[in-house]
N, C-alpha and C positions, 0 to 999 in steps of 0.2 A: 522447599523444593516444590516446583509446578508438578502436579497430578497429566499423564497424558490427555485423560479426562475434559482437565480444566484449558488443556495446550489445543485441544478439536473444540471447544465450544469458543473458545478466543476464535481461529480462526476461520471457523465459520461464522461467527457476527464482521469477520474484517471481508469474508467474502461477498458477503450480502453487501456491504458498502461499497465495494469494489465493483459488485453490480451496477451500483445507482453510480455510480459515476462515470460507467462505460455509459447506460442508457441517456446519461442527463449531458453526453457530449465533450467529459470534462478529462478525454485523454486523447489526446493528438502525439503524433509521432513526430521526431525532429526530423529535418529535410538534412540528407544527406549524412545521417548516423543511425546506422543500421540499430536496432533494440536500443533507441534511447525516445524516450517519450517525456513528454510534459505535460502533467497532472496537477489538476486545478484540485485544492484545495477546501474542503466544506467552509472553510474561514475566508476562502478568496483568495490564498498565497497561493503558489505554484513549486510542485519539485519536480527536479529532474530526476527520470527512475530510469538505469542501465543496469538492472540485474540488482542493485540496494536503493535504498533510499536514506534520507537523512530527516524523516522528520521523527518527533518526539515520537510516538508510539513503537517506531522501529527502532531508534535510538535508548529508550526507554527501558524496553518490555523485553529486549531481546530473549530474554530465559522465557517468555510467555510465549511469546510469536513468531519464536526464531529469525527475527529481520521482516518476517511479511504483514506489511501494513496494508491498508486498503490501495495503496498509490501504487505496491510493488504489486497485489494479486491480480 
């Protein structure tokens, strides 16, 4: 069982990354879909985030992060 503890220090390092990737440019909105955005990747891939996302950490960790990765925050 995650500690809530351990659920705020997860999602405050996925915030900080979330940071760096609003600053370094790597979230653009899609043209014509209201909250759907397209987020580059620390690896170079691209997700599409409407409220979830699909990659591993969110997929993954869900008991840890509840679904929020750096791509969704």
């Amino acid at each position: 069982m995650v500690s809530p503890v351990q659920q705020i220090e997860a999602l405050a390092a996925r915030l900080e990354k979330a940071r760096q990737l609003v600053g370094e440019n790597k979230v653009h909105p899609v043209l014509n879909l209201e909250n759907h955005y397209v987020v580059e990747s620390s690896k170079g891939g691209f997700y599409l985030v409407n409220g979830s996302c699909n990659c591993p950490d969110s997929t993954n960790r869900s008991e840890l992060t509840k679904g929020f990765c750096k791509h969704r925050l």
